[in-house]
N, C-alpha and C positions, 0 to 999 in steps of 0.2 A: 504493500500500500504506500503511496507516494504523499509525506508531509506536507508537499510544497516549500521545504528549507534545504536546498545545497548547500553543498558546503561555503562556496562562494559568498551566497546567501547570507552564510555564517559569521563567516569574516568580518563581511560588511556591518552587521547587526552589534560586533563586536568594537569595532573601530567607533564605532556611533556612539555606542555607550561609555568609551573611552573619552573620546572629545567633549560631548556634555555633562554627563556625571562624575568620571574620574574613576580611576581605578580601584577604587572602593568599593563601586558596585558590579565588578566585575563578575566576584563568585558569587553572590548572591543570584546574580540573572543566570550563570552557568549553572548553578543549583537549579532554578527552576525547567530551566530550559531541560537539562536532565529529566528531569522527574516528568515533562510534558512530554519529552520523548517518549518514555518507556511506559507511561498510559497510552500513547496512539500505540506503541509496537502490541502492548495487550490487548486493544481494541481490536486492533487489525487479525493478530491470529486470532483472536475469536470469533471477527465475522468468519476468515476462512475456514475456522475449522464446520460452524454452522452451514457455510454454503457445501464445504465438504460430503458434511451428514445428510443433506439435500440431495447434493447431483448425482453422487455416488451409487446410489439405486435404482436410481433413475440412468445412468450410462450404464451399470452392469446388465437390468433388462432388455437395456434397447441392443445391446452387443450379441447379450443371450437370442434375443429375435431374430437377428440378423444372421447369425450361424444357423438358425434354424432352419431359415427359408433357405439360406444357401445350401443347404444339406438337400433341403425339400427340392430344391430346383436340380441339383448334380443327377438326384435319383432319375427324377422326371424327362432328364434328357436322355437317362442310359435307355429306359425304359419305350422312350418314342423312337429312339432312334434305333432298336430293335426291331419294334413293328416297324418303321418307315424300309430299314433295308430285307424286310421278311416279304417284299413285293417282288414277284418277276420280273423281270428287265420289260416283256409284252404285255404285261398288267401296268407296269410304273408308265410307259408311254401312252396306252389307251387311256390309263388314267388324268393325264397331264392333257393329254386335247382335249378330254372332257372339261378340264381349267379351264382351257384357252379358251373354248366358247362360249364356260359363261362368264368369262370378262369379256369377250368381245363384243357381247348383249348389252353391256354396262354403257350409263350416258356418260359415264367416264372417261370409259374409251374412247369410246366416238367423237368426243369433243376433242380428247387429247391430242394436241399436234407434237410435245415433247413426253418423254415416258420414261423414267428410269426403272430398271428391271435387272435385277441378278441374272446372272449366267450361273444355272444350273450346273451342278458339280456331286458325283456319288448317288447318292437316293433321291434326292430332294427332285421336288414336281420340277421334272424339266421344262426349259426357256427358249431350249436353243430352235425350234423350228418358231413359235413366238417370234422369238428377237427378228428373225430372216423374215417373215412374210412382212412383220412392221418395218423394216427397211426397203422393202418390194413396195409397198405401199404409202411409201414416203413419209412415214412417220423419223422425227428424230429418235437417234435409240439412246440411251446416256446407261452407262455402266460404272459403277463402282470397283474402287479399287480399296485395300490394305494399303496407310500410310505407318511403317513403323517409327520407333519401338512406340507410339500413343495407340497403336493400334486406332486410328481413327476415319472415316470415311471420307474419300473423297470422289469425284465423279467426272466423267471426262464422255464426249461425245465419240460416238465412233461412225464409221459410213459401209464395214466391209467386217463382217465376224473372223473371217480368216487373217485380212492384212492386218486389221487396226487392234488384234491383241496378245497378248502375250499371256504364260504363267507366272501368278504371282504368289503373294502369300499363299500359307497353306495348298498348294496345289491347285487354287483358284484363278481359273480365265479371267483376267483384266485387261484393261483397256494401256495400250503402250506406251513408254512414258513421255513418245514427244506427243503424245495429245492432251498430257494433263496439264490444270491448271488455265484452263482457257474457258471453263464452260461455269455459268453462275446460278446459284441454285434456286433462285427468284424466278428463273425461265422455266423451273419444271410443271409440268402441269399434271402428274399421276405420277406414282410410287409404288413397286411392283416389290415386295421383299419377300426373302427365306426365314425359316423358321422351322425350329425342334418338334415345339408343341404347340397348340392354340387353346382357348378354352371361348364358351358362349357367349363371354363377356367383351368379347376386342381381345384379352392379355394373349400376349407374342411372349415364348421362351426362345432365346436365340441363343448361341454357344457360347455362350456365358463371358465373351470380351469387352460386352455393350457396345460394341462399336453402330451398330446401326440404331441403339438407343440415341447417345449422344447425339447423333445426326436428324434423327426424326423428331428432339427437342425445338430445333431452328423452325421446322417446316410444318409443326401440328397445329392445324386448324387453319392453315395458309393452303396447305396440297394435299388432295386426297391420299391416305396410304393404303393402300392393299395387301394383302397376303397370300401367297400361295400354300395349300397342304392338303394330303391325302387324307379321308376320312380318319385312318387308322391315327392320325395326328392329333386331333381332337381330346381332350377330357371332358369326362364328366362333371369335375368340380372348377371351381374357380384357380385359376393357377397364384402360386405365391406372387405378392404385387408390392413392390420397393417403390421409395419415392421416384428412381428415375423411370422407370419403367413407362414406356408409353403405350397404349393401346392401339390397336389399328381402327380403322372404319369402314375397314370389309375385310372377310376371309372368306377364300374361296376353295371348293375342295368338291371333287367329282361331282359331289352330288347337289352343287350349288352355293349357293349363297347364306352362312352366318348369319349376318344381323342383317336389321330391318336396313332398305335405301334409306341414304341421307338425302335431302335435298340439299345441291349448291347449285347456289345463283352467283355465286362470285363475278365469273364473267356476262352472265345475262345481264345482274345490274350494272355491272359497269358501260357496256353495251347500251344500254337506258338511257344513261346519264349521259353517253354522249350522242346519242339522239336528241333528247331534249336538249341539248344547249344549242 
């Protein structure tokens, strides 16, 4: 706890009572000045020790919680990601265009002229005939890449799946490094993501880096986000939910569509607004 007297302070206060009073009253003010000390230093450890007796069980639960769910989440990803790769290679593909069509039913899509979208890698609902026909159909395609060691998202445009990527982290298709850095994430208009597990609620488990937490912080309630996953991906209950954790606003999976449509008007009304002017 901070007196407000340096030592500076000190000096000063000293010299002062030198010049007006005289040296006489020296130890008496050092007397007191002592004893005012060593009341604030008792004051002070007793508030800390109070705030102590306070916070103290209060961080040991919240620490306790948070191991919890992290345990709850480690299981939950062994355990999906069992069923997700218990699909046939000719099941996981019928399965994945059954995706694709019903986001391509979505006003989503259809409005979207920019899209970013994972490049399917392992089990996870394949992209890759996706990404190709939205490049056939003049859609922009924007991909994600692994910036290390923040492990953090970044996104780059691409025009050609074959020229414009490379392997990147974890064994993951990304976009090549002279294209990053050039694309801004205010121009996206839909958000296509991977994911472990999903539950009824929107919660997204992803592999436990947050990296596409972190990035879907910036862009939630600005760009629709989507999800891809196999029925088998699904839970029953609500999945463990951390403050950063963000929810999606659609999850789509063979057999349709998650949650209820949202409505955006984002661009309709702005489209409005500049009619009427």
């Amino acid at each position: 706890m901070n007196t407000g007297i340096g030592f500076s302070e000190f000096i000063l206060v000293v010299l002062l009572i030198l010049i007006f009073f005289g040296s006489k009253e020296l130890p008496t003010f050092l007397k007191k000045g002592a004893q005012l000390l060593a009341t604030v230093r008792r004051y002070s450890n007793r508030v800390k020790s109070e705030l102590n007796a306070i916070t103290n069980p209060i961080e040991t639960q919240l620490n306790s919680y948070v191991n919890v769910q992290s345990e709850k989440k480690t299981e939950l990803r062994k355990q999906h990601r069992i069923s997700r790769k218990s699909l046939q290679h000719n099941e996981r593909m019928e399965k994945s265009a059954a995706v694709h069509t019903h986001l391509k039913s979505t006003e989503e899509y259809k409005a979207a002229s920019v899209v970013m979208i994972y490049h399917s890698t392992g089990s996870e609902v394949s992209t890759v005939e996706l990404i190709e026909e939205m490049l056939r159909e003049g859609k922009r395609v924007i991909l994600p890449y692994c910036t290390a060691p923040s492990y953090d998202i970044g996104i780059a445009e691409i025009r050609d799946l074959k020229a414009d990527c490379v392997t990147g982290e974890f064994n993951i298709t990304e976009p090549a490094h002279s294209l990053r850095g050039k694309f801004l994430r205010s121009d996206l208009d839909l958000i296509i993501a991977p994911g472990v597990a999903f539950d009824k609620f929107g919660g997204r488990l992803g592999n436990g880096k947050g990296c596409y937490d972190r990035f879907f912080m910036e862009l939630r309630g600005k760009v629709p986000i989507f999800a891809f996953a196999f029925d088998c991906q699904m839970t029953s209950e609500a999945l463990p939910f951390e403050y950063h954790d963000v929810p999606m606003d659609q999850i789509i999976t063979e057999s349709g569509f998650i949650l209820p449509p949202k409505v955006r008007k984002k661009k309709e009304t702005a489209t409005q607004a500049e009619n009427a002017v």
